[in-house]
C-alpha positions as YAML, in Angstrom:
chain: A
units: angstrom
residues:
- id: 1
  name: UNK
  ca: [-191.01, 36.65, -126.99]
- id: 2
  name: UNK
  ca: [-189.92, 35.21, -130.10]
- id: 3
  name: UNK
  ca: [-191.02, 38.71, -131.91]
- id: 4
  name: UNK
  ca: [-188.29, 40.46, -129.26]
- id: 5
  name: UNK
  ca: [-185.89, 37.82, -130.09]
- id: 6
  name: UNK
  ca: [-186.25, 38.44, -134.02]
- id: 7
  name: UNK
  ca: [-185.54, 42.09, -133.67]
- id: 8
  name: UNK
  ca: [-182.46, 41.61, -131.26]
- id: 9
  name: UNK
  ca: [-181.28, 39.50, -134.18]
- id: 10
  name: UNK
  ca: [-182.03, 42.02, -137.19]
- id: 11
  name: UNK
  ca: [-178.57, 42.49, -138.95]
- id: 12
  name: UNK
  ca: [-179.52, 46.39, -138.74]
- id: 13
  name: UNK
  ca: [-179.88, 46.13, -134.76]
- id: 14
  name: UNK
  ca: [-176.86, 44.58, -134.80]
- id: 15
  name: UNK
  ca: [-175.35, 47.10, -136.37]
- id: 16
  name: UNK
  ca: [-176.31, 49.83, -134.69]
- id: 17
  name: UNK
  ca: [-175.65, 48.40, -131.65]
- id: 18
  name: UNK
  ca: [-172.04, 47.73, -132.31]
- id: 19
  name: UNK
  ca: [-171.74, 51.32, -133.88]
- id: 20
  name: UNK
  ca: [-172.99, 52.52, -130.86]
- id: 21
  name: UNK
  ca: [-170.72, 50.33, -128.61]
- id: 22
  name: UNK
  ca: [-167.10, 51.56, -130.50]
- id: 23
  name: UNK
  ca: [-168.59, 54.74, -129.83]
- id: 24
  name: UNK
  ca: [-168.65, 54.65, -126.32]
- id: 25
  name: UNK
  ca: [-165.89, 52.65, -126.10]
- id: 26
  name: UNK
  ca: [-163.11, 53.74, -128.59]
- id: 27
  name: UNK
  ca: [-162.69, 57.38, -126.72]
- id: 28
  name: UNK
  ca: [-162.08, 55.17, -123.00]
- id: 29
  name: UNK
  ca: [-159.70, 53.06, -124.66]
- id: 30
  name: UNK
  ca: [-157.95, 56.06, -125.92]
- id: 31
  name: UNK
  ca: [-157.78, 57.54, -123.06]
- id: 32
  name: UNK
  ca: [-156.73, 54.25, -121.22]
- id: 33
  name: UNK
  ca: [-153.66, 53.54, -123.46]
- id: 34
  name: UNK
  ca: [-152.85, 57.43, -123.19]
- id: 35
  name: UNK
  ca: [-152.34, 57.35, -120.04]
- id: 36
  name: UNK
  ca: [-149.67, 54.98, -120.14]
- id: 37
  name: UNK
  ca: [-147.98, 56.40, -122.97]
- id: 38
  name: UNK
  ca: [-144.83, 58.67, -123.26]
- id: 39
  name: UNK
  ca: [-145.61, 60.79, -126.07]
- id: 40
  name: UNK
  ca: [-148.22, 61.90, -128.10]
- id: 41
  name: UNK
  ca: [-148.37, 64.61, -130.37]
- id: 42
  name: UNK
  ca: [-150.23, 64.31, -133.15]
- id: 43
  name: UNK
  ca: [-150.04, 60.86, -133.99]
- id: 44
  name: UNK
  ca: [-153.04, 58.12, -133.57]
- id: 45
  name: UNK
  ca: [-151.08, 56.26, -130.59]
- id: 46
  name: UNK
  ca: [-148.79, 57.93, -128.03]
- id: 47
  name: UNK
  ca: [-144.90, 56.60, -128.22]
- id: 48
  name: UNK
  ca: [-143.73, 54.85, -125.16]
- id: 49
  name: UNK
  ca: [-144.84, 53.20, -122.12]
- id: 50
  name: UNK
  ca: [-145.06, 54.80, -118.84]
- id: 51
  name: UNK
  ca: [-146.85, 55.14, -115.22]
- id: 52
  name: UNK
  ca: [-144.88, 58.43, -114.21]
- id: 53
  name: UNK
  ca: [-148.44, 59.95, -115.32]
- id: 54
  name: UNK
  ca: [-150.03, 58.57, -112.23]
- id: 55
  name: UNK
  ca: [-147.11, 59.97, -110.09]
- id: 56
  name: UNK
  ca: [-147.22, 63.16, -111.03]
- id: 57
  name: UNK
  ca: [-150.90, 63.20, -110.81]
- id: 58
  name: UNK
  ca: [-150.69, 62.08, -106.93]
- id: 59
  name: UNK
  ca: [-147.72, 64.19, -106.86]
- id: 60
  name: UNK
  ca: [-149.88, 67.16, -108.04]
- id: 61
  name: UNK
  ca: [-151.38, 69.03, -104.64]
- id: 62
  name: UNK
  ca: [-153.61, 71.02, -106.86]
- id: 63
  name: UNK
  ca: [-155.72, 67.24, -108.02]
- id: 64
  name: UNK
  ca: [-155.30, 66.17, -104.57]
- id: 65
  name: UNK
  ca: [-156.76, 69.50, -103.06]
- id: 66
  name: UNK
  ca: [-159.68, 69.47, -106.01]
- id: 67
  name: UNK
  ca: [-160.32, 65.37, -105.54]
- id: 68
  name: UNK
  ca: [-161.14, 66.17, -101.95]
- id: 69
  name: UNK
  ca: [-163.28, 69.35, -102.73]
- id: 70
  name: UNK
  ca: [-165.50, 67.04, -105.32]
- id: 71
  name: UNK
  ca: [-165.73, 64.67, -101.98]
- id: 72
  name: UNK
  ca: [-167.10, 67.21, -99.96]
- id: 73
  name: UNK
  ca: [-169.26, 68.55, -101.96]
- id: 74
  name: UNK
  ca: [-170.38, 65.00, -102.89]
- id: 75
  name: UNK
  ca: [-171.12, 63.65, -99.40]
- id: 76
  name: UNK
  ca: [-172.68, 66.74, -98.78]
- id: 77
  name: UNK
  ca: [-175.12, 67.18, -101.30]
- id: 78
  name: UNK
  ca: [-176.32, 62.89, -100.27]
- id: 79
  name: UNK
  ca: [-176.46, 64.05, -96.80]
- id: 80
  name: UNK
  ca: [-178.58, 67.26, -98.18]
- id: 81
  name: UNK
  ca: [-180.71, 64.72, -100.26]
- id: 82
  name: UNK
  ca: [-181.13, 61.79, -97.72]
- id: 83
  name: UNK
  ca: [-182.85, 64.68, -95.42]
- id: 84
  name: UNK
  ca: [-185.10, 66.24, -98.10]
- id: 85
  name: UNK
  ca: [-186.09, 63.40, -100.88]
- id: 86
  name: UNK
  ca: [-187.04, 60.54, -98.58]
- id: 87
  name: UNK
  ca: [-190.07, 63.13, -97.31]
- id: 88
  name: UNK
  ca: [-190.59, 64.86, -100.71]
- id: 89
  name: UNK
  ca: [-190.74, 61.57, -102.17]
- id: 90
  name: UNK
  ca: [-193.09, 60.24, -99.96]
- id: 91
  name: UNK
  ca: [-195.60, 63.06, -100.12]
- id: 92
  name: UNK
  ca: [-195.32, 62.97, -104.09]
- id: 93
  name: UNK
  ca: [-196.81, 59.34, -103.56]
- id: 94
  name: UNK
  ca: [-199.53, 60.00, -101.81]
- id: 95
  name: UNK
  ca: [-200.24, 62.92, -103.82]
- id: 96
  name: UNK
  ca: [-200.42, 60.89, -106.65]
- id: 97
  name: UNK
  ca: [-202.93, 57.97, -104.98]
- id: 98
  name: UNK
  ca: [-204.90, 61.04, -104.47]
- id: 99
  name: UNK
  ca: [-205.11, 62.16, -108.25]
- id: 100
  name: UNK
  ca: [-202.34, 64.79, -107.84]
- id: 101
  name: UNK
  ca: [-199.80, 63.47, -110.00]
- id: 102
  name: UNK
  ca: [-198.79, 66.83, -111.36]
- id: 103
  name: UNK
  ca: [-195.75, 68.04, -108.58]
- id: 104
  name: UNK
  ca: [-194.48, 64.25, -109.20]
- id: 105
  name: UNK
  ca: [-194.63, 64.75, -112.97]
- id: 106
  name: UNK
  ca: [-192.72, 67.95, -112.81]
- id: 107
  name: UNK
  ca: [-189.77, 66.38, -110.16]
- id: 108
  name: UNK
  ca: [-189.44, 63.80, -112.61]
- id: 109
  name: UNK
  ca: [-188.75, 66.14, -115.40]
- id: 110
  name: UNK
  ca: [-186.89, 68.07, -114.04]
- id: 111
  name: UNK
  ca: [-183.36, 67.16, -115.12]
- id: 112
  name: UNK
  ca: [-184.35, 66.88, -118.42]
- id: 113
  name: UNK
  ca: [-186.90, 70.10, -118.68]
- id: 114
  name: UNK
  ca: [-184.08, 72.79, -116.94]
- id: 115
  name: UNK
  ca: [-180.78, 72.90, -118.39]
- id: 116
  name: UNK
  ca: [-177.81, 72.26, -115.88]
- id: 117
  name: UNK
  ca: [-176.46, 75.43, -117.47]
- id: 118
  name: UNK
  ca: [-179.90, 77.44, -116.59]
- id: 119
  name: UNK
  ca: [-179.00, 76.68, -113.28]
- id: 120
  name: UNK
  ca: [-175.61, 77.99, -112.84]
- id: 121
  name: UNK
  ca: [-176.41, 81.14, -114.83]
- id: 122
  name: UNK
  ca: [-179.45, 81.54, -112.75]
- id: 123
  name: UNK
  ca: [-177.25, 81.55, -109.36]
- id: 124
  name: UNK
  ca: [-174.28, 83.24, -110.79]
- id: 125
  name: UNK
  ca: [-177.15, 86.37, -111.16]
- id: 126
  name: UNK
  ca: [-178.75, 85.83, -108.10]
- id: 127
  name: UNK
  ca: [-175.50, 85.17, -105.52]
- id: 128
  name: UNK
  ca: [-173.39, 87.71, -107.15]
- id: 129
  name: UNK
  ca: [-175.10, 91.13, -105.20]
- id: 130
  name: UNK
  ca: [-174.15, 92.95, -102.88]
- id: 131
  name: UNK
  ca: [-177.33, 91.18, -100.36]
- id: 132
  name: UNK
  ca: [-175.95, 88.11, -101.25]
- id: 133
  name: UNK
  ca: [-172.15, 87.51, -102.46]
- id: 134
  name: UNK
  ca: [-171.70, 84.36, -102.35]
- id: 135
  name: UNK
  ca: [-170.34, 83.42, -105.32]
- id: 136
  name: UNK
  ca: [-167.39, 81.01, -105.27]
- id: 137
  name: UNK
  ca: [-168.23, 80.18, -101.76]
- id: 138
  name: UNK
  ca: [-168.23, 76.16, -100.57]
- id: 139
  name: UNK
  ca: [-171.81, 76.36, -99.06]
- id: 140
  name: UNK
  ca: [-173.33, 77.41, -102.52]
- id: 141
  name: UNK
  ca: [-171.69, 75.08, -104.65]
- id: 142
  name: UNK
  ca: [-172.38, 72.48, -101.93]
- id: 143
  name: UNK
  ca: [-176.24, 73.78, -102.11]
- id: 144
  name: UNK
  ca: [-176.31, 73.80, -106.16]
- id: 145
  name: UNK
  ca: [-175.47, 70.18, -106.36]
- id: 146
  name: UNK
  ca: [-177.96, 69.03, -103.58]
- id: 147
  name: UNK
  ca: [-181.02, 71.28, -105.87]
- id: 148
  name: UNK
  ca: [-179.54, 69.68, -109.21]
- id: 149
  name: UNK
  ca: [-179.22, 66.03, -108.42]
- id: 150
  name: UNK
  ca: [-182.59, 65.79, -105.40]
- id: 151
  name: UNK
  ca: [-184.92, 64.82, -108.37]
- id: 152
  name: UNK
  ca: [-182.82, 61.38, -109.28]
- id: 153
  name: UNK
  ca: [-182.95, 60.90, -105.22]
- id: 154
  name: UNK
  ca: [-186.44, 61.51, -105.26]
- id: 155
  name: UNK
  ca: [-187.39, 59.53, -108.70]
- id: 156
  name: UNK
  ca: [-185.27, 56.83, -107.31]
- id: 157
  name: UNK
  ca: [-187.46, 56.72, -104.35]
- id: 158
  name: UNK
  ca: [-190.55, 57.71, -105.47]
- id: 159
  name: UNK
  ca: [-190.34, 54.76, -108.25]
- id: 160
  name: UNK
  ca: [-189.99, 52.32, -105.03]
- id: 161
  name: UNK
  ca: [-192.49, 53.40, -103.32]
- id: 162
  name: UNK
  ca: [-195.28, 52.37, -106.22]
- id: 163
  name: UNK
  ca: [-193.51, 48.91, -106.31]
- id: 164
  name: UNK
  ca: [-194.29, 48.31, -102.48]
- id: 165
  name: UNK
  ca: [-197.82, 47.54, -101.72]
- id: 166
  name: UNK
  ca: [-197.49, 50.36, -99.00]
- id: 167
  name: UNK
  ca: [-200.85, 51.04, -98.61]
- id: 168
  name: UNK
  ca: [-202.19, 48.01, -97.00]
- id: 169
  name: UNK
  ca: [-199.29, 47.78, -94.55]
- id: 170
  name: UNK
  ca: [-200.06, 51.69, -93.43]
- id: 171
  name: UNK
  ca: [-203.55, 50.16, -93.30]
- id: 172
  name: UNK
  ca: [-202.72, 47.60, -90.83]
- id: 173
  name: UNK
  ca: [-199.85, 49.68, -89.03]
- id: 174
  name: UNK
  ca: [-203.17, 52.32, -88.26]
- id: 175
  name: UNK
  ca: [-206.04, 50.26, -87.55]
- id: 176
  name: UNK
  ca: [-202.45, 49.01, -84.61]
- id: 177
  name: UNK
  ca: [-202.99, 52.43, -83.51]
- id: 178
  name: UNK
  ca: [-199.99, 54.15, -85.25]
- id: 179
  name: UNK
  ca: [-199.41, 57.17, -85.92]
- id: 180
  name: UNK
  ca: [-198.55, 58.61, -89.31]
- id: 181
  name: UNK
  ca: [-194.75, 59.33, -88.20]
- id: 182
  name: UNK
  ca: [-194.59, 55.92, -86.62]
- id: 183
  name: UNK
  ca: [-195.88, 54.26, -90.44]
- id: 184
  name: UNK
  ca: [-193.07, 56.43, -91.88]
- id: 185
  name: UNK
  ca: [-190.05, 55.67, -89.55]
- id: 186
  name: UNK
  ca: [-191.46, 51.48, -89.66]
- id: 187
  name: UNK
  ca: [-192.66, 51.09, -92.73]
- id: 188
  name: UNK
  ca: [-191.46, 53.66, -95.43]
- id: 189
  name: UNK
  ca: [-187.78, 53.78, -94.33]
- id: 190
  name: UNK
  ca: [-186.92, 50.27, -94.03]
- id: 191
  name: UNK
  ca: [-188.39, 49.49, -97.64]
- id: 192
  name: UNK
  ca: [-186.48, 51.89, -99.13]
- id: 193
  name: UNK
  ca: [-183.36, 51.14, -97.48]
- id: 194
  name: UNK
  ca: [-181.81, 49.28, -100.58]
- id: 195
  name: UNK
  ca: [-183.16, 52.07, -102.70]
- id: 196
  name: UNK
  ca: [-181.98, 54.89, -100.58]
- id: 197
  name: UNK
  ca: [-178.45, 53.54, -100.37]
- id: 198
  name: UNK
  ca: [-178.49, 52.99, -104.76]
- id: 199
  name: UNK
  ca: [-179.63, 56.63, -105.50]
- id: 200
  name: UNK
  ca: [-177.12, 57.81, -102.56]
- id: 201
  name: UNK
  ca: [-174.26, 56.57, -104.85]
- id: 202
  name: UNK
  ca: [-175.95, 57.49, -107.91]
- id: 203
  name: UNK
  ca: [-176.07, 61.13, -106.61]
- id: 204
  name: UNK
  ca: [-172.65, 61.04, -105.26]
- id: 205
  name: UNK
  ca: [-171.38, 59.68, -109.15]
- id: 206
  name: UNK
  ca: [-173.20, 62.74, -110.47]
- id: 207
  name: UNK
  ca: [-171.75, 64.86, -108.45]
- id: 208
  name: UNK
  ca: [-168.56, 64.21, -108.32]
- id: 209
  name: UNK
  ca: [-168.48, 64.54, -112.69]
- id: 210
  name: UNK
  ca: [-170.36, 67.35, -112.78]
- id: 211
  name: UNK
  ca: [-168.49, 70.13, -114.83]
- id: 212
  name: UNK
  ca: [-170.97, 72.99, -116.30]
- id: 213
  name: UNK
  ca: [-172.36, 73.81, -112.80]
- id: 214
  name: UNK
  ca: [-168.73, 73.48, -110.78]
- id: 215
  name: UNK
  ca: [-167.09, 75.55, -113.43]
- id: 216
  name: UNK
  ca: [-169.59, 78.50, -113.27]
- id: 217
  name: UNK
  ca: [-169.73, 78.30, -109.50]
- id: 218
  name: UNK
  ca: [-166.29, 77.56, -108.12]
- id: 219
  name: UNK
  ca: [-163.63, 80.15, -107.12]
- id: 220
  name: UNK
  ca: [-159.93, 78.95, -107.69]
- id: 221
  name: UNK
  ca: [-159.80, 77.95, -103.82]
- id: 222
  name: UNK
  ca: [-163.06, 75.60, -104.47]
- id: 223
  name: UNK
  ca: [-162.49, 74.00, -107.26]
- id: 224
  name: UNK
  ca: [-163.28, 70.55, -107.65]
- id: 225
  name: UNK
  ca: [-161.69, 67.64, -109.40]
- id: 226
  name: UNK
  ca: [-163.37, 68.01, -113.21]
- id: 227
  name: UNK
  ca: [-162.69, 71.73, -113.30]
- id: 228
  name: UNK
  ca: [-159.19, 71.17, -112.68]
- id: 229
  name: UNK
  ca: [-158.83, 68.33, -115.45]
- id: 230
  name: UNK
  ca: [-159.56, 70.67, -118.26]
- id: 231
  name: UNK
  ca: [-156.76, 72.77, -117.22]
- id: 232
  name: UNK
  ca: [-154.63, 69.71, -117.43]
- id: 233
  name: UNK
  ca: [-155.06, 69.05, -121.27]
- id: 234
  name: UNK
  ca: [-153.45, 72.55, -121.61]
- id: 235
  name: UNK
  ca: [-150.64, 70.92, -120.35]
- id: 236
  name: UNK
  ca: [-149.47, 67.06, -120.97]
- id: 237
  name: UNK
  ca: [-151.61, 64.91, -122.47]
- id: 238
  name: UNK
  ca: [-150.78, 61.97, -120.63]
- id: 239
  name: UNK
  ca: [-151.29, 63.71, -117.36]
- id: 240
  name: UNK
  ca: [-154.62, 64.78, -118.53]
- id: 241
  name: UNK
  ca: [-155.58, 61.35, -119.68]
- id: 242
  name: UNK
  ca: [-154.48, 59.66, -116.37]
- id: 243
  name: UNK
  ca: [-156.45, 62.12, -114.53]
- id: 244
  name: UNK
  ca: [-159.49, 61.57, -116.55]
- id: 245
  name: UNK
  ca: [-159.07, 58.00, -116.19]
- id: 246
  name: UNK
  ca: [-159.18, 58.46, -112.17]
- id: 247
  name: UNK
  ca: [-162.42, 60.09, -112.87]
- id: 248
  name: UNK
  ca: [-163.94, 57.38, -115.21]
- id: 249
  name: UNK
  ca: [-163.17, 54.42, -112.69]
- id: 250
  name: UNK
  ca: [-164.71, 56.52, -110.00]
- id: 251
  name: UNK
  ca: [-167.96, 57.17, -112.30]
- id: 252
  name: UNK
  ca: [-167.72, 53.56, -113.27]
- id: 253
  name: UNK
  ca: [-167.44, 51.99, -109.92]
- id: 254
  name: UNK
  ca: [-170.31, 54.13, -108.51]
- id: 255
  name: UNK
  ca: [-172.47, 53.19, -111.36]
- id: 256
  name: UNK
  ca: [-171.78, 49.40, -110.82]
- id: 257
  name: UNK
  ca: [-172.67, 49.55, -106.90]
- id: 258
  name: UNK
  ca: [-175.86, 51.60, -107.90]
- id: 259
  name: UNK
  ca: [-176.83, 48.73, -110.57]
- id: 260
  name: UNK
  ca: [-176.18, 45.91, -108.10]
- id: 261
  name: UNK
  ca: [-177.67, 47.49, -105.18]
- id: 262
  name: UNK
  ca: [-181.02, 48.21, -107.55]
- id: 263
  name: UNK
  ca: [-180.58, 44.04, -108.79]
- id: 264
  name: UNK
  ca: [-180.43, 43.04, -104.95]
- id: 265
  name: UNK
  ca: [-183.61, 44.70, -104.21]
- id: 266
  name: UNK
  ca: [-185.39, 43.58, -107.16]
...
């Protein structure tokens, strides 16, 4: 302990850290105070005070037409998940008491191992045919962002379940003469309630940010809230930063439910 608390204390740490804090920080404050200002053209700080940013934005059917499109696809890609990861997730544990740890290794990496990019190219080929031309539509975008964000779901879960000692309880729930769906509906799904509910919002934050797979996907009737802000900072800058700051506090506010959720259950 005192070894950890030396190194936390290392003027070089410290450094680092702080480095790494104005750089996270500075480009949200910039955006914060920019969408309150009245002018900015190339100068460090915008001129002015103003809200009419935040009008026009609600004003603005196209943002309110692609804020509900990022919703839709959101809630449906959780609802996609819910029904596929809490299954996949349990079968990848007791793959892995059994030795076969490789399918769980390969969920796990899968958001860093294949390219969010790879993806969209990947459907733009395959759903742009005559057999299948379904490019643009809502029920493929909706589908791409269930595939691309089911292995945080399922790591989510699957990271539960070897914290529970799950094994002795499906023990005594069989030698009680139940059956294997019975141990999943009693056991499994009300210990990974708290988890379920975290990785829900955690799937619904990623989705609702996503830009390289939207963008690629999308048809101009589709689009969703991130493909129409880079078409804003065409335009005003304010606008664009308000509307970026809508999508930060959304990002943000999932992300704090998700940690606070996880902190309950631990």
């Amino acid at each position: 302990m005192p070894v950890a608390q030396d190194i936390r204390r290392h003027p070089l740490i410290r450094g680092i850290s702080l480095v790494y804090g104005l750089y996270l920080l500075l480009p949200i404050a910039l955006l914060m105070i920019g969408s309150f200002g009245g002018n900015w053209t190339n100068t460090l700080l915008p001129t002015g005070i103003t809200g009419q940013w935040y009008v026009d934005l609600w004003l603005d059917t196209s943002f309110r037409k692609a804020f509900v499109s990022s919703l839709v696809v959101a809630m449906s890609a959780c609802a996609i998940n819910t029904v596929l990861a809490l299954p996949l997730a349990y079968a990848l544990y007791h793959g892995a008491r059994r030795g076969s740890s490789i399918a769980a290794r390969i969920v796990s990496a899968t958001p860093v191992a294949v390219p969010t990019i790879t993806l969209a190219f990947g459907y733009m080929i395959v759903f742009n045919t005559d057999l299948a031309p379904w490019l643009g539509s809502m029920p493929l975008l909706i589908a791409a962002h269930a595939i691309l964000t089911l292995p945080y779901l399922t790591n989510t879960l699957l990271t539960d379940l070897r914290h529970q000692d799950l094994g002795r309880l499906e023990q005594a729930a069989a030698t009680l003469g139940a059956s294997g769906w019975q141990q999943f509906t009693g056991i499994v799904l009300p210990g990974l309630r708290q988890s379920l509910i975290s990785g829900l919002v955690m799937v619904a934050a990623i989705s609702v940010g996503e830009f390289g797979l939207s963008n690629l996907l999308t048809s101009f009737q589709n689009r969703t809230y991130p493909v129409v802000l880079l078409q804003a900072f065409y335009g005003a800058t304010g606008f664009a930063c308000a509307a970026t700051v809508i999508l930060l506090v959304l990002a943000s506010a999932s992300a704090l439910l998700s940690s606070s959720l996880v902190k309950r259950r631990a």
